[in-house]
C-alpha angles and dihedrals in degrees: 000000000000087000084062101052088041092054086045095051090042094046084061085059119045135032097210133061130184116188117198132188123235129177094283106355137040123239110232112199112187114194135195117181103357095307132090110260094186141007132198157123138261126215101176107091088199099058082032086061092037094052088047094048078055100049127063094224100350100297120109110205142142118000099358086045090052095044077051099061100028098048088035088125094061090043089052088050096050088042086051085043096057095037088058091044094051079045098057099037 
């Protein structure tokens, strides 16, 4: 749950977000004029998954980057959803 309100916190702060993938994370940059704000890794496959059906090639920006940030709390629910439904299968 820490990713998420890291993602949350980062997303106040930035209008672009560029999402790579790396053997067994992937790498979330998240940039703000032209420089990157903040740098770091995911672990969780489920929020991972969720960020990249979010992105178009893995860069969040404009308008999907703005229906990012302002309906985060209903990414972070969908993102809590699929995590307790890989828990109970």
């Amino acid at each position: 749950m820490k990713e998420l309100e890291r993602i949350q916190q980062a997303l106040r702060h930035s209008n672009t977000l560029v999402l790579k993938d790396r053997e067994k994370t992937v790498e979330c940059s998240f940039i703000r004029e032209g420089l990157v704000y903040e740098n770091f890794q995911l672990e969780n496959n489920v929020l991972a998954s969720a960020l990249q059906e979010t992105s178009v090639n893995g860069i969040v920006e404009g308008l999907n980057f703005e229906r990012l940030k302002n309906r985060y709390e209903w990414f972070a629910l969908r993102v809590k959803s699929r995590m307790l439904l890989d828990t109970l299968k």
